[in-house]
Residue frames relative to the residue before (quaternion, step in Angstrom):
aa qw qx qy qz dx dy dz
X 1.0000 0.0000 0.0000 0.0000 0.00 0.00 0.00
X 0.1380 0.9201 -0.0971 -0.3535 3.28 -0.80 0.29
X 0.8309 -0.3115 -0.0509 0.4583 3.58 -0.24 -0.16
X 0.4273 -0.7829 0.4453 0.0780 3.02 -0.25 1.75
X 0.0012 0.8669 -0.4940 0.0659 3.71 -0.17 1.11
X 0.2097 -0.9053 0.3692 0.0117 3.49 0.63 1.36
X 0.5330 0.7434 -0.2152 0.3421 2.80 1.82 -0.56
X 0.6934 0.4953 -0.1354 0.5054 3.35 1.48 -0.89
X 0.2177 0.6463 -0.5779 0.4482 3.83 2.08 0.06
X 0.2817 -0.7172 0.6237 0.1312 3.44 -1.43 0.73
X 0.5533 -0.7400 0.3512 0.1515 2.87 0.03 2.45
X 0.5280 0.5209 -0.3329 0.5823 4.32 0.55 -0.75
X 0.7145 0.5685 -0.1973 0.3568 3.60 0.06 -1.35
X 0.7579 0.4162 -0.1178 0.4883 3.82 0.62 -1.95
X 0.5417 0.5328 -0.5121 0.4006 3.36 1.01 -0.53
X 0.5512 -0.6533 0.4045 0.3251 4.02 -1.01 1.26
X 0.6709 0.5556 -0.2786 0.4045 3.49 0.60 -0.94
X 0.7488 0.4208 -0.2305 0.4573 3.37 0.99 -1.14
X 0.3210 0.8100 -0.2754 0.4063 3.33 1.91 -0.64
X 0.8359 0.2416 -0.0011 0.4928 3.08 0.32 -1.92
X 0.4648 0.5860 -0.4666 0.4720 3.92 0.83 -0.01
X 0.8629 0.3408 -0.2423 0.2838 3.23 0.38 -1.25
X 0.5922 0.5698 -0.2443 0.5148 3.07 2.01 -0.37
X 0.5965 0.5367 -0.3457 0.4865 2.97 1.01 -0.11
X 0.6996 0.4001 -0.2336 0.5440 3.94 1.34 -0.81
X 0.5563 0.5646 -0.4142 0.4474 3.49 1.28 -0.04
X 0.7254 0.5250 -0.0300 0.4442 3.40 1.33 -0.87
X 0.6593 0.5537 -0.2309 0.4533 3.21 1.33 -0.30
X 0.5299 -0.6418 0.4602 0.3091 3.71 -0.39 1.09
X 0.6859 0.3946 -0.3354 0.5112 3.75 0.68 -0.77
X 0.4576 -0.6546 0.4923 0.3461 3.54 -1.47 0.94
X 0.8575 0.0699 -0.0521 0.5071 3.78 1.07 -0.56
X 0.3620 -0.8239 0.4353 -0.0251 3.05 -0.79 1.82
X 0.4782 -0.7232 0.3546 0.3499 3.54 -0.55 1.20
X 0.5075 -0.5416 0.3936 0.5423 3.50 -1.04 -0.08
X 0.5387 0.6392 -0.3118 0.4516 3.65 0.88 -1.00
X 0.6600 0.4270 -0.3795 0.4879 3.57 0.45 -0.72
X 0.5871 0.5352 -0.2387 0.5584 3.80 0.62 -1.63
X 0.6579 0.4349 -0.4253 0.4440 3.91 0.49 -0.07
X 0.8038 0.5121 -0.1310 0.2730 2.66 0.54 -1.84
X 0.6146 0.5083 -0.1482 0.5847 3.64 1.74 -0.86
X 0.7915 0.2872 -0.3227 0.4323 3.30 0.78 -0.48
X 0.4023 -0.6440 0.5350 0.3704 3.49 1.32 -0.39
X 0.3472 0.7424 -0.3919 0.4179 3.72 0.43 0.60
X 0.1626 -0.8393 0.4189 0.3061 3.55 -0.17 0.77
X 0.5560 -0.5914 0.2770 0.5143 3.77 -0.73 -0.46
X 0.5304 0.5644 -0.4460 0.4484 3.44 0.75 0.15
X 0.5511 0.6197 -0.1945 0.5239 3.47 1.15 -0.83
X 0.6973 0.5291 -0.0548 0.4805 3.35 0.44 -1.52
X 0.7832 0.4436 -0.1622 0.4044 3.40 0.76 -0.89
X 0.7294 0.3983 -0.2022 0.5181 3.05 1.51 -0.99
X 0.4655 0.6519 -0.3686 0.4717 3.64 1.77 -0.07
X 0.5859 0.5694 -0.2226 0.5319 3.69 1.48 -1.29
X 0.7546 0.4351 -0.2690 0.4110 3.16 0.33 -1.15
X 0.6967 0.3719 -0.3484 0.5050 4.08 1.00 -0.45
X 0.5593 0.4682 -0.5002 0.4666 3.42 1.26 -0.09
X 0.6205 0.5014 -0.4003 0.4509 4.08 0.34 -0.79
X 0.5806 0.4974 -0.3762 0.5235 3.92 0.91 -0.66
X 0.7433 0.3559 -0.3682 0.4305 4.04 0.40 -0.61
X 0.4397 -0.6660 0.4494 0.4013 3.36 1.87 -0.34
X 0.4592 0.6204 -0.5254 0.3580 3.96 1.08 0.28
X 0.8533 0.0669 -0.1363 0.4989 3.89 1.04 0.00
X 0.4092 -0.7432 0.5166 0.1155 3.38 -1.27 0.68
X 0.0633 -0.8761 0.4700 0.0867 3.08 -0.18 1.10
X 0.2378 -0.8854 0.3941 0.0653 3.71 -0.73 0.97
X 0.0846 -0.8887 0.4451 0.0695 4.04 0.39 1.00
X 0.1955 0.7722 -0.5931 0.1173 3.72 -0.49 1.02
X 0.3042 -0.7827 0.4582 0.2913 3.30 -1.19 -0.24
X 0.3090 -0.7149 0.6097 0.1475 3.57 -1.26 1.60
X 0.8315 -0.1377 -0.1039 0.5281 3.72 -1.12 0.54
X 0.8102 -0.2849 0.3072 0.4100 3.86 0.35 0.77
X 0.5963 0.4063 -0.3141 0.6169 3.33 1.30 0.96
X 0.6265 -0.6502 0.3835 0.1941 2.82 -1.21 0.72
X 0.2397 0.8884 -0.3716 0.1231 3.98 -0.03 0.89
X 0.3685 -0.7042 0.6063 -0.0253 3.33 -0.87 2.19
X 0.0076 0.5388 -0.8383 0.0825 3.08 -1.86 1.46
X 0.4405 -0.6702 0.5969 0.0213 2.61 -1.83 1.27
X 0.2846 0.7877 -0.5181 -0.1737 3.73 -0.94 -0.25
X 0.6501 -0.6265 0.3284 0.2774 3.10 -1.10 0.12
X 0.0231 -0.9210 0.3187 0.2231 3.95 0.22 0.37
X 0.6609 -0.3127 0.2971 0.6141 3.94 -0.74 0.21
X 0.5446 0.3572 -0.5502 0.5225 4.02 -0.27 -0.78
X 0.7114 0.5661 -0.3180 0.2690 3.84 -0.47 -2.00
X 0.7429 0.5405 -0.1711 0.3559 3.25 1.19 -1.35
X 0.6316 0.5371 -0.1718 0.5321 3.11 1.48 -0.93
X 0.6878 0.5000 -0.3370 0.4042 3.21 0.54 -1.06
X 0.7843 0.3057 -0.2936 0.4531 3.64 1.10 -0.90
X 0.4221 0.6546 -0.4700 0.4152 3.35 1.05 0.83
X 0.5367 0.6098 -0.2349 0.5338 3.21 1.59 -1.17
X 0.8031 0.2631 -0.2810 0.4548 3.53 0.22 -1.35
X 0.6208 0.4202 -0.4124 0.5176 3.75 0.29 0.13
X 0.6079 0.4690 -0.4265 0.4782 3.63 0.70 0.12
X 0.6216 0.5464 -0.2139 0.5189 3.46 1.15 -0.65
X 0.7017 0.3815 -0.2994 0.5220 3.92 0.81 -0.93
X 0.5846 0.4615 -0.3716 0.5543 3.45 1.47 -0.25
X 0.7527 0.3128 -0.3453 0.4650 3.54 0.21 -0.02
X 0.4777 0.4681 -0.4130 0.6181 3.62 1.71 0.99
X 0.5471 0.4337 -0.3411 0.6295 3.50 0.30 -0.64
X 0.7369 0.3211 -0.3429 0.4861 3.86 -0.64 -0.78
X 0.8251 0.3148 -0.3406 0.3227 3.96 0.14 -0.44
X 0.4018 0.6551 -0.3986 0.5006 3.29 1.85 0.36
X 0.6907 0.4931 -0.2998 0.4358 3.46 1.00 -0.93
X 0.5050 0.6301 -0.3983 0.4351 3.61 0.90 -0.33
């Protein structure tokens, strides 16, 4: 079997919430995803949400855009090449766990 080094999971990445944000913006046909949507789909509150966004935009894996739609205040998210890569990496890695369990 082999040696299964968990250590090298990219800690930013494993955290569920941040998990699904980015998978969700990696996946999504639109280049930039409201915040409201990214709530509403992930089930995530906004306090929650916000502070997940805000450690992704610090690793640089998302950009986070603030404007305003009919006089209100309105956040898109997106996902950037670093963001993109990195969750390519970490799913390349849980796949090369998973596969050495099966052995």
């Amino acid at each position: 079997m082999r040696n299964l080094n968990l250590a090298n999971l990219n800690k930013i990445i494993h955290e569920r919430a941040r998990l699904l944000i980015l998978t969700h913006l990696a996946s999504n046909d639109k280049e930039n995803v409201s915040f409201n949507e990214l709530k509403e789909k992930l089930e995530l509150t906004s306090g929650n949400l916000s502070i997940q966004l805000k450690r992704l935009n610090e690793a640089k894996y998302v950009t986070i855009s603030k404007t305003f739609k009919d006089n209100k205040p309105f956040t898109t998210v997106s996902v950037t090449a670093m963001g993109s890569k990195a969750l390519n990496d970490y799913v390349e890695e849980m796949e090369g766990i998973i596969n050495s369990l099966k052995k």
